[in-house]
MIGU-538069 format. One line per 10 residues: number of its first residue (from 1); their letters; for each residue z, y, x of N, C-alpha, C. Coordinates in pm, whole numbers. Example, Ala and Ser with C-alpha at 12.3 -4.5 7.8 and 13.67 -1.06 7.14 Angstrom:
2
1	AS	780/-569/1319/780/-450/1230/780/-330/1320; 708/-225/1285/714/-106/1367/787/3/1290
END
This chain:
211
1	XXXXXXXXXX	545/916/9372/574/1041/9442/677/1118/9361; 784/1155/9459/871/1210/9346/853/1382/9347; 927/1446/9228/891/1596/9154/925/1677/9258; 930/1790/9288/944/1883/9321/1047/1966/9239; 1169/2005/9253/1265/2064/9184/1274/2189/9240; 1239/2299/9111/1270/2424/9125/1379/2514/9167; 1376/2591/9234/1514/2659/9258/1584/2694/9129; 1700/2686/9081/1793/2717/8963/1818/2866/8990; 1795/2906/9100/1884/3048/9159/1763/3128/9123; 1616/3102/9135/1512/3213/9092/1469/3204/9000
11	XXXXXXXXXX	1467/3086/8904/1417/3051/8767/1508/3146/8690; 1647/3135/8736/1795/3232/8682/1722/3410/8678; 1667/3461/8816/1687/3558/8902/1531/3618/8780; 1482/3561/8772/1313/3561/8713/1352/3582/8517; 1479/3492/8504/1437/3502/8310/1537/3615/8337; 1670/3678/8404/1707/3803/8389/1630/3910/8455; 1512/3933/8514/1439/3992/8561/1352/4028/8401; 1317/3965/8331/1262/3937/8241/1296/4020/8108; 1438/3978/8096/1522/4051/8015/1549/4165/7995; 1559/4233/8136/1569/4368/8168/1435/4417/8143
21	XXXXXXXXXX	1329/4353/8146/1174/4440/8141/1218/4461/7979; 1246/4361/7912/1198/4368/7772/1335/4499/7728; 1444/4467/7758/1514/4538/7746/1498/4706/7752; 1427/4749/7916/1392/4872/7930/1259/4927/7853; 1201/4845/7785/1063/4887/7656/1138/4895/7560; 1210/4868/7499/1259/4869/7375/1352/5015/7374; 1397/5070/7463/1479/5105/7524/1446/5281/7551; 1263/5262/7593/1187/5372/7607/1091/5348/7459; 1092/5281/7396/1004/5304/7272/1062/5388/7195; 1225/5371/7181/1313/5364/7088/1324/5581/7139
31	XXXXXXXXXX	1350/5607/7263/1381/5715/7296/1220/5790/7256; 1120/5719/7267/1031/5801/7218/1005/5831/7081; 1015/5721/7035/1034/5769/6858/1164/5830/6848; 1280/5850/6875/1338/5975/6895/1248/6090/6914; 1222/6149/6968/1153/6258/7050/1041/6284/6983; 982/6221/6916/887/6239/6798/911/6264/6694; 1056/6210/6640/1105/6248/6568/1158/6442/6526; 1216/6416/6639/1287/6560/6632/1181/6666/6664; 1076/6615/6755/932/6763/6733/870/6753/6608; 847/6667/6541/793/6682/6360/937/6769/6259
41	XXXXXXXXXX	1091/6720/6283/1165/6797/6205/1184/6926/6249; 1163/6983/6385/1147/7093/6419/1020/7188/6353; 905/7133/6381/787/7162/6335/808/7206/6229; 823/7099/6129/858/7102/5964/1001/7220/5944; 1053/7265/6011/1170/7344/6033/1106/7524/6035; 996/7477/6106/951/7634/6173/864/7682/6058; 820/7532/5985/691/7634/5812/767/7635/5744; 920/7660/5753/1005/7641/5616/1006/7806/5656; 1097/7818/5791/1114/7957/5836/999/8077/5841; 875/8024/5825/738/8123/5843/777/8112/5711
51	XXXXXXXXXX	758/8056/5607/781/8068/5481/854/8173/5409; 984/8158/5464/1116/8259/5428/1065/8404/5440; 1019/8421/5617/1008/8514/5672/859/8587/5556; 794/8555/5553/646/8642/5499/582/8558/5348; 648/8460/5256/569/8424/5157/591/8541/5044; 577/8582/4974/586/8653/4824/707/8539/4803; 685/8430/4754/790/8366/4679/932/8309/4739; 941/8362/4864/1048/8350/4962/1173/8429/4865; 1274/8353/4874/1399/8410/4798/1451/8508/4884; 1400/8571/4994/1437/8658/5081/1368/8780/5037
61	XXXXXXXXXX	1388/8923/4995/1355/9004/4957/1356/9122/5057; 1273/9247/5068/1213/9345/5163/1332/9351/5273; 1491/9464/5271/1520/9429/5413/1565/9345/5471; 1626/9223/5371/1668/9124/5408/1570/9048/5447; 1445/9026/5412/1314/8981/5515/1285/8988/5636; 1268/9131/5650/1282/9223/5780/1421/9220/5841; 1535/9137/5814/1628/9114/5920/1641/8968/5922; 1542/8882/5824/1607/8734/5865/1499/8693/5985; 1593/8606/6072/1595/8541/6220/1535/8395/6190; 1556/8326/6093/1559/8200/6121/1693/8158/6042
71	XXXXXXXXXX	1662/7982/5993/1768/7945/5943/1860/7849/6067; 1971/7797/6011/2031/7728/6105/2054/7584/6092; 2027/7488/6154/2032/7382/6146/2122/7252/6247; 2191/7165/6212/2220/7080/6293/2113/7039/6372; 2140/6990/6490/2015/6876/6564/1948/6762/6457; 1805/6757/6487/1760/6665/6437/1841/6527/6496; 1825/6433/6434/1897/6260/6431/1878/6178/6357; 1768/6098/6421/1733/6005/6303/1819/5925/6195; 1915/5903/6291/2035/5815/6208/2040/5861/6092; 2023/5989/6085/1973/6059/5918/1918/6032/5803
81	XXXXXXXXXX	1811/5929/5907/1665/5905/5752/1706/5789/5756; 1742/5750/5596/1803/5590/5578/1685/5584/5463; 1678/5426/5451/1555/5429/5349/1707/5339/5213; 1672/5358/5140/1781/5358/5035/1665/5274/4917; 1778/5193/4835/1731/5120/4712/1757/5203/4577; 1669/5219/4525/1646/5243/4413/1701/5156/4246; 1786/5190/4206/1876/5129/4078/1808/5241/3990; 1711/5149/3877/1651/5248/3774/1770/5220/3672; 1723/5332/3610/1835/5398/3452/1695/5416/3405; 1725/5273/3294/1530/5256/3209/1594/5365/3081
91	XXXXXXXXXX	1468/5398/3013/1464/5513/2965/1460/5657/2953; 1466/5722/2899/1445/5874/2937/1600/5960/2893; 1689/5900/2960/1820/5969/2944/1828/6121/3001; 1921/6194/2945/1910/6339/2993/2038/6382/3035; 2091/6455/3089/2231/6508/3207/2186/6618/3182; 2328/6722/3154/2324/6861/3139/2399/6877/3272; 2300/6953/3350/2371/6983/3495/2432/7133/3492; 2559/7120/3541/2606/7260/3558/2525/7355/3660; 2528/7460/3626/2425/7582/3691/2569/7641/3765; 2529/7721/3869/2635/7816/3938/2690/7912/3898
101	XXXXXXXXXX	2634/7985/3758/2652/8076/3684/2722/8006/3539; 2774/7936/3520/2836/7828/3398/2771/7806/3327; 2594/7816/3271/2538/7770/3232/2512/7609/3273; 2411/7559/3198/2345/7404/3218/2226/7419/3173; 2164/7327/3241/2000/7294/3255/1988/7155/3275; 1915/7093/3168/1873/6948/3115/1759/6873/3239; 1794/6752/3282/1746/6677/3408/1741/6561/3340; 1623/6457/3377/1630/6331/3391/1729/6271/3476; 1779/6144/3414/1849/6029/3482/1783/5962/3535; 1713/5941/3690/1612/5915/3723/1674/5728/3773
111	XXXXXXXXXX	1798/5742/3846/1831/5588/3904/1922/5620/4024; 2000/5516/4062/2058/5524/4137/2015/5508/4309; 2043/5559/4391/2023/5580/4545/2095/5496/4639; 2063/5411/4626/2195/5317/4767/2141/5270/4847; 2211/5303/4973/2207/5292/5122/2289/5292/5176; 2339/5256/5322/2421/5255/5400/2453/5396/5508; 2503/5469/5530/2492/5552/5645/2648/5582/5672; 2678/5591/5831/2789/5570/5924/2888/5477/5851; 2766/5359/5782/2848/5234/5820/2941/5249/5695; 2909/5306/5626/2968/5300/5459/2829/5279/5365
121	XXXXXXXXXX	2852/5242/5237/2804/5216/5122/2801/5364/5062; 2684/5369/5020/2640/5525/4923/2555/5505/4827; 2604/5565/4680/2523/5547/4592/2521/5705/4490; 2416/5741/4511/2445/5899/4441/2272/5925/4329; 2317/5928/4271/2247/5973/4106/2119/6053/4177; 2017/6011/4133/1865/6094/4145/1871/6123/4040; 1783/6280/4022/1754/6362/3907/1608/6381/3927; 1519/6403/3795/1371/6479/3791/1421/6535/3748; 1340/6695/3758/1333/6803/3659/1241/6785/3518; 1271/6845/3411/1149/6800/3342/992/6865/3306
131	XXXXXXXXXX	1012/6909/3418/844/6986/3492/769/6892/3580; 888/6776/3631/814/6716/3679/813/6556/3660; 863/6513/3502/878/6399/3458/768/6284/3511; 637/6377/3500/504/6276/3544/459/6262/3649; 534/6285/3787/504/6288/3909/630/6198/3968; 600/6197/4120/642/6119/4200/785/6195/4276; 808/6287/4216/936/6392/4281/1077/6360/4209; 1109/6355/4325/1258/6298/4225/1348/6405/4371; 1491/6468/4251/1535/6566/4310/1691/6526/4316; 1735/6550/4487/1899/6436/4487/1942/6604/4544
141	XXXXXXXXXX	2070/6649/4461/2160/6718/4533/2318/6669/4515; 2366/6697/4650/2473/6635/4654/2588/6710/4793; 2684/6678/4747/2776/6753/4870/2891/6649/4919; 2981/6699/5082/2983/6590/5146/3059/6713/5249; 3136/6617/5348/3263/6657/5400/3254/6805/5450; 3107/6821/5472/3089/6999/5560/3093/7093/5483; 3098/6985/5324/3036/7154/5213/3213/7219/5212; 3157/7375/5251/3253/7481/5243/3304/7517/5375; 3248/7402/5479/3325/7421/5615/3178/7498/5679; 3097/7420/5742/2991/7426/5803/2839/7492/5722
151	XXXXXXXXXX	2872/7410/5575/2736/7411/5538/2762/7464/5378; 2627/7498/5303/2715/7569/5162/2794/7500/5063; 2963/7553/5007/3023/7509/4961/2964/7457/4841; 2854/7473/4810/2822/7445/4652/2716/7280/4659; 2720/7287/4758/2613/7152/4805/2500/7160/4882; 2409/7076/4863/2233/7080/4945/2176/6977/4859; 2030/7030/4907/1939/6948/4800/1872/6880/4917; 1795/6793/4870/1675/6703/4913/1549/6659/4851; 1418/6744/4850/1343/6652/4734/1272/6564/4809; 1255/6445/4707/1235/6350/4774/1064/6287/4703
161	XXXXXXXXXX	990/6187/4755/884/6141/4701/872/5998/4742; 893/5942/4585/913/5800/4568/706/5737/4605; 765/5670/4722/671/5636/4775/650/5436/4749; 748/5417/4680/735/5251/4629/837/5227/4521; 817/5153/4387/868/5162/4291/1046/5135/4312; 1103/5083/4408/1211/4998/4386/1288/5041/4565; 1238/5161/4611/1290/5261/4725/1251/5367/4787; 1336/5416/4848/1290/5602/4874/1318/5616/5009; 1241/5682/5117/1331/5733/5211/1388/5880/5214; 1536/5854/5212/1630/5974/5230/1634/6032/5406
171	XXXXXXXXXX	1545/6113/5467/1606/6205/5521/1714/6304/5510; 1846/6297/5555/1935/6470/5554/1910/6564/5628; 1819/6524/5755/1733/6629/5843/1710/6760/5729; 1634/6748/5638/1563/6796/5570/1658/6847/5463; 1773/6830/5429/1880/6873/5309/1853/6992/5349; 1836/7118/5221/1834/7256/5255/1910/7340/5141; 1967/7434/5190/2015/7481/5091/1947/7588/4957; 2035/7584/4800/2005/7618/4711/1957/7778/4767; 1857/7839/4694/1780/7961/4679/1930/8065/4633; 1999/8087/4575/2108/8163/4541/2223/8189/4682
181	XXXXXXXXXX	2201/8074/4777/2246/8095/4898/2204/8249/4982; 2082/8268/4934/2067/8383/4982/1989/8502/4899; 2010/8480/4738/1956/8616/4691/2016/8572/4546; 2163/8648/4507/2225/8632/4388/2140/8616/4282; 2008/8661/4258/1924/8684/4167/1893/8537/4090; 1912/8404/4200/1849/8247/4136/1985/8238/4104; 1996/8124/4018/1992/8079/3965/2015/7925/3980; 2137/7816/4057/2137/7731/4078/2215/7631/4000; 2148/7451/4043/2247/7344/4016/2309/7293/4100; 2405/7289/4028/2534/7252/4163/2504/7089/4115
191	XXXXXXXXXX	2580/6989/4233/2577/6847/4256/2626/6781/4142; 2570/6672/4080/2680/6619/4037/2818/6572/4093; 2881/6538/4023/3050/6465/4048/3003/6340/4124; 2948/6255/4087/2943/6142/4152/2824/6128/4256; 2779/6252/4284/2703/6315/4465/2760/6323/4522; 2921/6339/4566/2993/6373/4648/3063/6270/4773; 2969/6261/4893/2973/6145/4959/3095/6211/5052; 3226/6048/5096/3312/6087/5135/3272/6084/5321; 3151/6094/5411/3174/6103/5489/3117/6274/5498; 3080/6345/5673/3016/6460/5652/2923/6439/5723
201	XXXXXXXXXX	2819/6469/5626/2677/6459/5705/2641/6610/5765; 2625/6590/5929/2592/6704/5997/2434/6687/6037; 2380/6702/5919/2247/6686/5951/2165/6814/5856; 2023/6859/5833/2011/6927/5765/2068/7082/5803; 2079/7144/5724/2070/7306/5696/2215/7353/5679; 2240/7454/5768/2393/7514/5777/2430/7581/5656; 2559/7709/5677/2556/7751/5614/2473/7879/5649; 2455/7944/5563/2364/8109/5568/2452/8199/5541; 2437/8267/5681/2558/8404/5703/2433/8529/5715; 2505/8592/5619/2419/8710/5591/2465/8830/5685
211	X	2333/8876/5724/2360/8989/5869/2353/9134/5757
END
């Protein structure tokens, strides 16, 4: 008895039928972790701003309290959070970081940061403070095509928490700017020289225009 031969035209019609299912899940997963994304950096956006607005230790002081609105931020975008390799600097080396006021203040050489983002190579110097040599905080500031245009000329920080010995994830969502941005009274470190990434990351915290 001979086979029975399948149509070529619906076996065709059926695996691109197929394609497109898998295609449109990936498609809506992907837009939902978007969208999850950006309501947690919002969220996380709004206890920075309750913060500003009413903590004691808010660098915002009585009327400037009572007139700040809110900070300003690019759109959240994940493309932001790159998870980056970790290059240790063994030992306990020390970097005198320039302060904004021409002083310097002594930092660990914690290791180097490399990752990829818009498709270039980045490698920029992690610092600890040495308050926090015995913990998991490691502190990256660095500046990049917006500083002086968009966002503060002096740089942005990121602290970060090394969550596996040998990588970190870098959000710039989250880059915020130095405390002296808005109350002459602090006291800041500006980036190192070799923080200065040549694309501009529009992610993170604007500049702060004082009303």
């Amino acid at each position: 008895m001979g086979r029975t031969m399948k149509n070529p035209i619906k076996v065709i019609s059926l695996s691109v039928f197929i394609i497109a299912v898998a295609a449109c899940a990936v498609f809506i997963q992907k837009q939902l972790a978007a969208s999850g994304f950006k309501k947690e950096t919002s969220r996380r956006w709004e206890e920075i701003d309750h913060f500003m607005k009413y903590s004691e230790n808010s660098p915002f002081k009585d009327k400037s309290k009572e007139k700040f609105t809110g900070l300003k931020y690019f759109p959240p975008d994940p493309k932001y959070k790159v998870k980056a390799t970790i290059v240790p600097i063994h030992g306990s080396e020390m970097i005198a970081i320039p302060m904004n006021d021409g002083s310097t203040e002594d930092y660990y050489r914690y290791g180097f940061a490399e990752f990829i983002l818009k498709n270039k190579p980045h490698r920029l110097l992690l610092l600890k403070a040495v308050s926090d040599r015995y913990t998991d905080r490691l502190f990256l500031a660095f500046s990049d095509g917006t500083s002086g245009r968009v966002t503060y000329g002096g740089g942005r920080y990121i602290d970060l928490y090394q969550e596996a010995e040998d990588w970190v994830m870098i959000d710039f969502n989250m880059a915020y700017n130095p405390y002296c941005v808005y109350n002459i009274s602090y006291i800041c470190p500006l980036p190192p020289a070799e923080n200065h990434m040549q694309v501009d990351v529009r992610a993170g915290e604007k500049i702060y225009l004082h009303e």
